[in-house]
RORO-130093 format. One record per atom (N, C-alpha, C): residue number from 1; residue in one letter; atom name; x, y, z. Coordinates in nm, 3 decimals, decimal comma. Atoms other than C-alpha are relative to their C-alpha. Last residue first. Layout:
REM residues N
+-----+---+----+---------+---------+---------+
!   k ! r !  a !       x !       y !       z !
+-----+---+----+---------+---------+---------+
! NUM ! A ! CA !       X !       Y !       Z !
...
+-----+---+----+---------+---------+---------+
END
This chain:
REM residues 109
+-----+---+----+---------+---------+---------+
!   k ! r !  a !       x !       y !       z !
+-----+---+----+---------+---------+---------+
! 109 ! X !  N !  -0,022 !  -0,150 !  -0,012 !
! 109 ! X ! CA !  22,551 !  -8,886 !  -5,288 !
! 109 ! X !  C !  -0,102 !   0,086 !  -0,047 !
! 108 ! X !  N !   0,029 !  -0,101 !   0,144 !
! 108 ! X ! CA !  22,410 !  -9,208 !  -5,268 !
! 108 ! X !  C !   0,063 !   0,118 !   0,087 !
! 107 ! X !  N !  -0,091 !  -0,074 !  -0,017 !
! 107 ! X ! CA !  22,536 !  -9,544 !  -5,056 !
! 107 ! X !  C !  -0,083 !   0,105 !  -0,128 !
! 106 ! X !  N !   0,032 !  -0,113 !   0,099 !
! 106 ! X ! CA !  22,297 !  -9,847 !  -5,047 !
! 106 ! X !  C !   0,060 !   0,158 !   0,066 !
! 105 ! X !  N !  -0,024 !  -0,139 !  -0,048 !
! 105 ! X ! CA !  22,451 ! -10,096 !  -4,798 !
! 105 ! X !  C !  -0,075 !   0,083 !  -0,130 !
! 104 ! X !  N !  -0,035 !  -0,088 !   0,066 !
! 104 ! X ! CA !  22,383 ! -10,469 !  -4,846 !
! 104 ! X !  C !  -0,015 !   0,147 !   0,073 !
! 103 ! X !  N !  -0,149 !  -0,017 !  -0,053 !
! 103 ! X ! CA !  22,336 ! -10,815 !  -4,615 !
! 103 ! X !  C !   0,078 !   0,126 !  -0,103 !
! 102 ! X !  N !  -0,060 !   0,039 !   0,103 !
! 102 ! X ! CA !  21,946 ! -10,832 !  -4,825 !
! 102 ! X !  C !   0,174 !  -0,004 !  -0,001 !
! 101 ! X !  N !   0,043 !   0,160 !   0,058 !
! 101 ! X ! CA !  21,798 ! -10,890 !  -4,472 !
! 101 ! X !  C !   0,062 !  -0,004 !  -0,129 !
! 100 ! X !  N !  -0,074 !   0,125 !  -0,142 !
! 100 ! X ! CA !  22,021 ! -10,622 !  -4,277 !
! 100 ! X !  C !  -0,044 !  -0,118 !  -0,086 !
!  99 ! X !  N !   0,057 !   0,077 !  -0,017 !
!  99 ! X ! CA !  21,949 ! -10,334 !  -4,580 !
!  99 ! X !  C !   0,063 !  -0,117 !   0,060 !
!  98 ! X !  N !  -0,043 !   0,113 !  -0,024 !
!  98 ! X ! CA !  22,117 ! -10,033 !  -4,432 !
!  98 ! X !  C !  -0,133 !  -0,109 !   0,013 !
!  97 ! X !  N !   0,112 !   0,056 !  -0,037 !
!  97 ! X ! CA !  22,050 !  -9,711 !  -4,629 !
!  97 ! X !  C !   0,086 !  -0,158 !   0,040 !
!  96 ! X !  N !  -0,046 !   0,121 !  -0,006 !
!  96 ! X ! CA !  22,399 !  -9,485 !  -4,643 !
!  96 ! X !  C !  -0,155 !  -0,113 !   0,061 !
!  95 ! X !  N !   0,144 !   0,097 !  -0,055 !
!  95 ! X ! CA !  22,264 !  -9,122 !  -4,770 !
!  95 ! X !  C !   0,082 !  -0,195 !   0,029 !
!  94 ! X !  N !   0,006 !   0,205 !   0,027 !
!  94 ! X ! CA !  22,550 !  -8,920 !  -4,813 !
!  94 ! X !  C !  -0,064 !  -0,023 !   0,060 !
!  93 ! X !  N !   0,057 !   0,093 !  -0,111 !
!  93 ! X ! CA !  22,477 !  -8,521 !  -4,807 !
!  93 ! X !  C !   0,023 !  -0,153 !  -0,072 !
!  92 ! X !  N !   0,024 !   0,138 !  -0,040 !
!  92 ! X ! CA !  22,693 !  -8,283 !  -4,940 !
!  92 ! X !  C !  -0,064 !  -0,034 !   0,089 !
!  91 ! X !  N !  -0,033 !   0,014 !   0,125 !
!  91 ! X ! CA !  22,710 !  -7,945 !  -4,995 !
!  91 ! X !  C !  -0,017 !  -0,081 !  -0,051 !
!  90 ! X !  N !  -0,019 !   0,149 !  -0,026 !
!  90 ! X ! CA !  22,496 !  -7,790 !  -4,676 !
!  90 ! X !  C !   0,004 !  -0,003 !  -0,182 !
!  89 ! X !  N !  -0,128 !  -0,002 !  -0,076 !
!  89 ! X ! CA !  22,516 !  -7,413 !  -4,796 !
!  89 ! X !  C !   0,063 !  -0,150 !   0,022 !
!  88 ! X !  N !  -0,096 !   0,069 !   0,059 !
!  88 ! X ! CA !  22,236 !  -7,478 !  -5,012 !
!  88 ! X !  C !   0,133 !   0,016 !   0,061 !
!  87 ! X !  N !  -0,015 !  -0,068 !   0,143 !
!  87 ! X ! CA !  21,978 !  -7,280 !  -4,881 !
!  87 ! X !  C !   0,160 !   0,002 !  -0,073 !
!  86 ! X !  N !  -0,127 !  -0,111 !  -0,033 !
!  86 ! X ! CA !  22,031 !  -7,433 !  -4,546 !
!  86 ! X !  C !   0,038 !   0,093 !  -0,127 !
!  85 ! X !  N !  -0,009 !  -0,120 !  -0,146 !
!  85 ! X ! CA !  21,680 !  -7,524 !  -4,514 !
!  85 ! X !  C !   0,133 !   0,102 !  -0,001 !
!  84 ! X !  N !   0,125 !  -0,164 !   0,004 !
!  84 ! X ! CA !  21,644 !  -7,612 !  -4,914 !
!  84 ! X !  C !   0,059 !   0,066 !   0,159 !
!  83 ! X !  N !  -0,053 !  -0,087 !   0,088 !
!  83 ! X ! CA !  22,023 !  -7,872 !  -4,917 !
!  83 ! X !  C !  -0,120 !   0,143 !   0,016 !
!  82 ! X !  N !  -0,158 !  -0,023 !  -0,012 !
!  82 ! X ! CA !  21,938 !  -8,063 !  -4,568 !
!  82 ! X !  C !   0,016 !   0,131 !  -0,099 !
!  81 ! X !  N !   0,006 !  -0,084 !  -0,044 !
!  81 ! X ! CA !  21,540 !  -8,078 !  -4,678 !
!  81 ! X !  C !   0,137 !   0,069 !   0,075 !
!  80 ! X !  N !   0,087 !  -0,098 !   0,082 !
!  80 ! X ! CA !  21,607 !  -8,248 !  -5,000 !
!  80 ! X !  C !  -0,022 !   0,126 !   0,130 !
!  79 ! X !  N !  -0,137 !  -0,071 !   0,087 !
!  79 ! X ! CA !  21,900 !  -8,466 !  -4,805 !
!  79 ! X !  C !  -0,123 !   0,080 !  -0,050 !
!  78 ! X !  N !  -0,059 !  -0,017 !  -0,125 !
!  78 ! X ! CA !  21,573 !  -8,569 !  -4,529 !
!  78 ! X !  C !   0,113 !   0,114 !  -0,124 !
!  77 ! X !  N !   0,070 !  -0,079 !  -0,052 !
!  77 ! X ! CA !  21,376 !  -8,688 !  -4,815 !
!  77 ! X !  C !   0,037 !   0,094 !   0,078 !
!  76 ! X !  N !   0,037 !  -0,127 !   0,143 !
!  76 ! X ! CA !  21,592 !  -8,842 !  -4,993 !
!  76 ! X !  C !  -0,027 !   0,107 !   0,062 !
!  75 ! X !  N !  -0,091 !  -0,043 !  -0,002 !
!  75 ! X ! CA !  21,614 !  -9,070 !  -4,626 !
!  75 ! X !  C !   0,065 !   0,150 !  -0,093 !
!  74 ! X !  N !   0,010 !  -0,070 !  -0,057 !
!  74 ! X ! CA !  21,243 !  -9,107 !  -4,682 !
!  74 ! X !  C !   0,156 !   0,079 !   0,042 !
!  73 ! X !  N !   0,089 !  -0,130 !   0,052 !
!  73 ! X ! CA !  21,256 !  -9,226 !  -5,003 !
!  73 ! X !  C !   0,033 !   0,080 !   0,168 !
!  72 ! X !  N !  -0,058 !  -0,057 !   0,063 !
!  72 ! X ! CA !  21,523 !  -9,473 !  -4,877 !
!  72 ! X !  C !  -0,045 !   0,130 !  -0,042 !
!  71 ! X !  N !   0,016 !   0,041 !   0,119 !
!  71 ! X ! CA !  21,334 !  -9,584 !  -4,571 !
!  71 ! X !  C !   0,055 !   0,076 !  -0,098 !
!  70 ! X !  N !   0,083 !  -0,099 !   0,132 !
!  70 ! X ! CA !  21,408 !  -9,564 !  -4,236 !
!  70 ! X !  C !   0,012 !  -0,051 !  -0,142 !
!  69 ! X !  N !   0,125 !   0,010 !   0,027 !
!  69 ! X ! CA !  21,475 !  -9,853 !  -4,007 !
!  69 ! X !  C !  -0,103 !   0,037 !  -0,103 !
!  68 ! X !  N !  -0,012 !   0,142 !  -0,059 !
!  68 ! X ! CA !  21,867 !  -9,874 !  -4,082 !
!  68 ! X !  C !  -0,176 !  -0,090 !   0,036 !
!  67 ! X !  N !   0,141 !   0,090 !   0,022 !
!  67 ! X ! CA !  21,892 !  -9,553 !  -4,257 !
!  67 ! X !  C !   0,003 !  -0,148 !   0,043 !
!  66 ! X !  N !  -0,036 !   0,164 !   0,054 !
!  66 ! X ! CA !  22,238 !  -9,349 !  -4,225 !
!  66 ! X !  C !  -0,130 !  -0,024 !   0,038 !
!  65 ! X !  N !   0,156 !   0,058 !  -0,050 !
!  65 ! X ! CA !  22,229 !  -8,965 !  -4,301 !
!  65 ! X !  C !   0,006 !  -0,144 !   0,024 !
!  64 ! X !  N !   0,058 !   0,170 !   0,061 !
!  64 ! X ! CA !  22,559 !  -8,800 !  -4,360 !
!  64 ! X !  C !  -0,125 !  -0,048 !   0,101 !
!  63 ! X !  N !   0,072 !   0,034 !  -0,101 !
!  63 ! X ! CA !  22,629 !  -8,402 !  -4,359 !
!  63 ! X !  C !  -0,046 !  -0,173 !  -0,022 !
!  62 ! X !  N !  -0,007 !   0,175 !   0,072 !
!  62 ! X ! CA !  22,910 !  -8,246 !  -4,517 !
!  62 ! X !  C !  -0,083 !  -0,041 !   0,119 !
!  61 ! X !  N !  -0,018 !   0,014 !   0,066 !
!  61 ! X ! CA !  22,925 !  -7,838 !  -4,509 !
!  61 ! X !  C !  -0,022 !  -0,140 !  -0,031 !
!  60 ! X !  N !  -0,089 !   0,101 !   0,073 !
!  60 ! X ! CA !  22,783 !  -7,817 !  -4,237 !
!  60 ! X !  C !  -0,006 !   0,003 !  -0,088 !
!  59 ! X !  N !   0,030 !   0,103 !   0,044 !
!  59 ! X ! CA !  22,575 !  -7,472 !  -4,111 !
!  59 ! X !  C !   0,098 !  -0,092 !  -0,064 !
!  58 ! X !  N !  -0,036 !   0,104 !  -0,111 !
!  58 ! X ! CA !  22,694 !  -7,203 !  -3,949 !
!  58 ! X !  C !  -0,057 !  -0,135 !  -0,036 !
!  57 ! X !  N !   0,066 !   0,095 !   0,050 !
!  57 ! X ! CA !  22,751 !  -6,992 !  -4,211 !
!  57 ! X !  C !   0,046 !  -0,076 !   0,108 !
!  56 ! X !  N !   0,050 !   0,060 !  -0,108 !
!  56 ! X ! CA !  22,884 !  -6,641 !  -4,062 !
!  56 ! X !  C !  -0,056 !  -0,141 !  -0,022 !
!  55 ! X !  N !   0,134 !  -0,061 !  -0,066 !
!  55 ! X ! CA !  22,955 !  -6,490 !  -4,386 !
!  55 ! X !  C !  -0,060 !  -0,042 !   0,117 !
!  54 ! X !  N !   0,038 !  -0,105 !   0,030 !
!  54 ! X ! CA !  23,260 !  -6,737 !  -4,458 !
!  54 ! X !  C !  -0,147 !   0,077 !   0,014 !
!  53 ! X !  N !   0,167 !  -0,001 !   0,009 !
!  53 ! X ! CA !  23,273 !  -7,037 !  -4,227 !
!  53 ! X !  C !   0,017 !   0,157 !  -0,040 !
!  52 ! X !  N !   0,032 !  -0,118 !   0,049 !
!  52 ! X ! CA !  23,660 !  -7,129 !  -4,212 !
!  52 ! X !  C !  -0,132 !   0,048 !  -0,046 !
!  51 ! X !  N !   0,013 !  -0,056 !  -0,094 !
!  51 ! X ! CA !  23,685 !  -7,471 !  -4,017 !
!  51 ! X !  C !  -0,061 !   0,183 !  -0,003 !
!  50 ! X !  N !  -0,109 !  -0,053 !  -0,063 !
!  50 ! X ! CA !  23,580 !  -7,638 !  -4,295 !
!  50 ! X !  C !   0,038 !   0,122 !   0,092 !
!  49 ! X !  N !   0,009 !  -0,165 !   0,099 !
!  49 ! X ! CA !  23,258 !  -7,826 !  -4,245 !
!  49 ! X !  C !   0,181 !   0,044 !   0,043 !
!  48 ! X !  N !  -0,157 !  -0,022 !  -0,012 !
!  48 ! X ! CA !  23,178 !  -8,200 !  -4,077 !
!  48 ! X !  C !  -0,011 !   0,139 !  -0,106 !
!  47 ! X !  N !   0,001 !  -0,147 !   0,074 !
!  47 ! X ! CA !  22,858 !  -8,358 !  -3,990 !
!  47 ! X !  C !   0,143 !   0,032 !   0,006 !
!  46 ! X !  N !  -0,183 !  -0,006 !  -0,007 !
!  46 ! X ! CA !  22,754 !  -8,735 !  -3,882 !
!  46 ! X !  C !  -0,006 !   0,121 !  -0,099 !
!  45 ! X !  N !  -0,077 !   0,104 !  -0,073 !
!  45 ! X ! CA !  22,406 !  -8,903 !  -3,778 !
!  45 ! X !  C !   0,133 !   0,076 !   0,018 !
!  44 ! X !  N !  -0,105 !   0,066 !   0,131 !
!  44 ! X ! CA !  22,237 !  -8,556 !  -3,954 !
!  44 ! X !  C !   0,078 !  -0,059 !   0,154 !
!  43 ! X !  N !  -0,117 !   0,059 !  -0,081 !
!  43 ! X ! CA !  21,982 !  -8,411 !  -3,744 !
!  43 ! X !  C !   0,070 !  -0,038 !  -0,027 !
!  42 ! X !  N !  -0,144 !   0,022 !   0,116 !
!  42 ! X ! CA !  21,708 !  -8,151 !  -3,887 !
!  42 ! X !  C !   0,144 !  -0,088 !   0,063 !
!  41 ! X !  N !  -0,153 !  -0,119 !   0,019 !
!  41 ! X ! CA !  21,434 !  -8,078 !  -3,614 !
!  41 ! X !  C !   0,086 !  -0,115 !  -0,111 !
!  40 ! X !  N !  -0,056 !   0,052 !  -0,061 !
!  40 ! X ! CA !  21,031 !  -8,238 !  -3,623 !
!  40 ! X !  C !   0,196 !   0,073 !  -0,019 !
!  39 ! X !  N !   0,043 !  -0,003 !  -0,095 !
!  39 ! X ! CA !  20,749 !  -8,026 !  -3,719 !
!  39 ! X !  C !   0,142 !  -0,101 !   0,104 !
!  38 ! X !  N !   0,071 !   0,142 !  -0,032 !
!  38 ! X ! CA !  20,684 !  -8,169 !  -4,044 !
!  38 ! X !  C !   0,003 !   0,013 !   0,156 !
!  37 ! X !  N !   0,144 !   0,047 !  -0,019 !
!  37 ! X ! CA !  20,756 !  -7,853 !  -4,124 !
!  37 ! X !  C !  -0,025 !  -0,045 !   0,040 !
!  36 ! X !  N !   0,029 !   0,022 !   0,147 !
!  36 ! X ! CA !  21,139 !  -7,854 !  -4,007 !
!  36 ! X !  C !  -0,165 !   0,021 !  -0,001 !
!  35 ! X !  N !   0,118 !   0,071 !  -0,020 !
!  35 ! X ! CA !  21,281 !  -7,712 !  -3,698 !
!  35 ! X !  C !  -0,071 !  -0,018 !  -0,135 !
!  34 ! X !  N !   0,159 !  -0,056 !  -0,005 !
!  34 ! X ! CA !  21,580 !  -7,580 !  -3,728 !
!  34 ! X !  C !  -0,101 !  -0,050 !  -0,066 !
!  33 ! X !  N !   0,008 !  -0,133 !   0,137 !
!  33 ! X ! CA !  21,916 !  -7,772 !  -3,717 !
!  33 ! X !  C !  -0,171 !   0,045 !   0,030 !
!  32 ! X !  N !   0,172 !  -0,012 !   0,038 !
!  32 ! X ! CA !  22,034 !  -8,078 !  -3,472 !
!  32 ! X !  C !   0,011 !   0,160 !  -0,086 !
!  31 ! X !  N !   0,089 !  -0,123 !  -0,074 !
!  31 ! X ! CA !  22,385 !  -8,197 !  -3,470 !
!  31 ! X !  C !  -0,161 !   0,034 !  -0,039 !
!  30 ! X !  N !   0,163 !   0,072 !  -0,006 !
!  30 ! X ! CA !  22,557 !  -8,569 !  -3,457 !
!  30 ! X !  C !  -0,044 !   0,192 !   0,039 !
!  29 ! X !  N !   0,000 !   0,073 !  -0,108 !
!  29 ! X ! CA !  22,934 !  -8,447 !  -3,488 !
!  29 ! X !  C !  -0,197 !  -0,051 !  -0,047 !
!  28 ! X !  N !   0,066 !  -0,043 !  -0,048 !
!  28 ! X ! CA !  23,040 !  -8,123 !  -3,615 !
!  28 ! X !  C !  -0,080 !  -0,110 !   0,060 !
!  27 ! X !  N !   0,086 !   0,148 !  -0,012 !
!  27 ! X ! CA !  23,386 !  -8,273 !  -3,709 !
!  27 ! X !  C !  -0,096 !   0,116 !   0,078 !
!  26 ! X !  N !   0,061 !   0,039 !  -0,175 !
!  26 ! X ! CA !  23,583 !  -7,944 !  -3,757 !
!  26 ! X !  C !  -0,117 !  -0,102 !  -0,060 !
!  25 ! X !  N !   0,132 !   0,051 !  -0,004 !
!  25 ! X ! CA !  23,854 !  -7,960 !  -4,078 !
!  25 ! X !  C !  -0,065 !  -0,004 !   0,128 !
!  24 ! X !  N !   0,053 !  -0,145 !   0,053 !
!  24 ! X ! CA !  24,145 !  -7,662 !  -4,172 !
!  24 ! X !  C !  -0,162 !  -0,111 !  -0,014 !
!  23 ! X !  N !  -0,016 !  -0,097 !  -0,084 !
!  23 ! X ! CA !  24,399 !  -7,846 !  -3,937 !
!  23 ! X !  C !  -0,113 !   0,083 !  -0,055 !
!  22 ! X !  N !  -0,009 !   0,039 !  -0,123 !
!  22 ! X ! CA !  24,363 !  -8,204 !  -4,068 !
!  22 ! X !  C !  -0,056 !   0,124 !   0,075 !
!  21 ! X !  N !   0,077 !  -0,130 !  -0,061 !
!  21 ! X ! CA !  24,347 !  -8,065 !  -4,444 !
!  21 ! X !  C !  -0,041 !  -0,041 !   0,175 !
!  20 ! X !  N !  -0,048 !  -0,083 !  -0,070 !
!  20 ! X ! CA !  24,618 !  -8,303 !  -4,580 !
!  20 ! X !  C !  -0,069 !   0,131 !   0,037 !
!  19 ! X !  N !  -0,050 !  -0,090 !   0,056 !
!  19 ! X ! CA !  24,480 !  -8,495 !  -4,786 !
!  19 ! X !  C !   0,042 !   0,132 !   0,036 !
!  18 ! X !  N !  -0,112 !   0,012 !   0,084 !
!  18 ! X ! CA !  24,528 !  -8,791 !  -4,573 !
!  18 ! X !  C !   0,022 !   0,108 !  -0,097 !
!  17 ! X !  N !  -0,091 !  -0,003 !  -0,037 !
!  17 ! X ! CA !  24,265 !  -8,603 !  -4,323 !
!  17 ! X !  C !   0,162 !   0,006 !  -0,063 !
!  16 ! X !  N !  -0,013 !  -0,174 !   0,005 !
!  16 ! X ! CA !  24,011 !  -8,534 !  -4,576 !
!  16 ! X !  C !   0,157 !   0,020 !   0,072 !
!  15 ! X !  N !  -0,044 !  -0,104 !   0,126 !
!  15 ! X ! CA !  24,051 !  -8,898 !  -4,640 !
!  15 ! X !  C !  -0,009 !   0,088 !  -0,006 !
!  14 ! X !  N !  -0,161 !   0,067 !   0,012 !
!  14 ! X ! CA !  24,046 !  -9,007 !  -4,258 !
!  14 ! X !  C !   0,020 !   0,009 !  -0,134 !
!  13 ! X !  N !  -0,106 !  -0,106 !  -0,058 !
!  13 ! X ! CA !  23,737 !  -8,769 !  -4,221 !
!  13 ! X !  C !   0,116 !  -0,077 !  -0,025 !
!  12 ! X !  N !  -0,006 !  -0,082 !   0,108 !
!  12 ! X ! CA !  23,549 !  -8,999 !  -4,509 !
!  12 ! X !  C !   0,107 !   0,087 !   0,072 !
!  11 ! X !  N !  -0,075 !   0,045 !   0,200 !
!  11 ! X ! CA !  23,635 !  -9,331 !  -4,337 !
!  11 ! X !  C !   0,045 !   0,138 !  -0,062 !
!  10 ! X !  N !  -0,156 !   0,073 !  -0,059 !
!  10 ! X ! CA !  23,538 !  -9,204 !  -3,975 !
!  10 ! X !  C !   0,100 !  -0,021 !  -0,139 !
!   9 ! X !  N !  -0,059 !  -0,125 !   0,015 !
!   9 ! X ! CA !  23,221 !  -9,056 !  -4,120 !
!   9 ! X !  C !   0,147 !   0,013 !   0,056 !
!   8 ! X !  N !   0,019 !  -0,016 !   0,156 !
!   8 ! X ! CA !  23,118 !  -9,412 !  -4,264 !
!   8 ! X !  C !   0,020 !   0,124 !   0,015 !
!   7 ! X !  N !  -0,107 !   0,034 !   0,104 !
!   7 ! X ! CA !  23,228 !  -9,561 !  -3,928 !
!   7 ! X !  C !  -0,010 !   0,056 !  -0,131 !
!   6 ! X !  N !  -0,150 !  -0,076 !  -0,016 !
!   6 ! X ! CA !  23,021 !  -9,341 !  -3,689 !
!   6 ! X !  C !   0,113 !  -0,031 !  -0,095 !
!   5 ! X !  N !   0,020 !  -0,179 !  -0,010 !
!   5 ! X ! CA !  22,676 !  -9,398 !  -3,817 !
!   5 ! X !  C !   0,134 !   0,075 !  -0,008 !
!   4 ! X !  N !  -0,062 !  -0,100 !   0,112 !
!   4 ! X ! CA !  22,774 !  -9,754 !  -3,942 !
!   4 ! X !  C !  -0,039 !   0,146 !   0,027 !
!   3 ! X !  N !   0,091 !  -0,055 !  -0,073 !
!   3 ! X ! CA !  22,895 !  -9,925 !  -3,604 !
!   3 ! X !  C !  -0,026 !   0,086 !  -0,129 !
!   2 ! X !  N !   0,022 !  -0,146 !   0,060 !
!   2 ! X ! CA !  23,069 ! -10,199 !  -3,736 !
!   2 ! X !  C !  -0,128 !   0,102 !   0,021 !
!   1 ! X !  N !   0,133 !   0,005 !   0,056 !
!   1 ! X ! CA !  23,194 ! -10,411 !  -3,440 !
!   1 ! X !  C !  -0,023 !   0,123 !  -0,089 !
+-----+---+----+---------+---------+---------+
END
């Protein structure tokens, strides 16, 4: 069954993998982040950074969002506060919105 939280960071680590950075990638997994205005915390479905975190940066480098209830704007929304909180450290964010009634994926970097 496709599970897309986990499969769409499954995909991307298995091309970091084939290019041969296996040893120099950590899967950070489903994590939470500091507390946003709105009052609620920072969570990204699926995170990943290379293992080497210059200046102490503890923040992901690759963070994916998937949308299944949420809404695209709001997903945006989420990558806008990803790139400001971590003052750009976070490099990437993929947004994967899942429309069920139109049987499509919307995918943005």
């Amino acid at each position: 069954m496709f599970h897309p939280k986990t499969s769409i960071y499954n995909e991307t680590r298995d091309e970091i993998v084939s290019m041969g950075l296996r040893d120099s990638w950590s899967d950070t997994g489903t994590i939470t982040f500091p507390q946003r205005p709105d009052g609620k915390r920072g969570e990204g479905d699926s995170s990943g950074s290379p293992d080497l975190q210059p200046n102490g940066r503890n923040w992901p480098t690759l963070v994916i969002e998937v949308g299944d209830s949420s809404s695209l704007e709001k997903l945006r929304a989420d990558m806008r506060w990803w790139f400001s909180e971590s003052n750009y450290q976070v490099k990437i964010v993929l947004l994967a919105k899942l429309d069920r009634p139109g049987r499509r994926i919307i995918l943005e970097k």
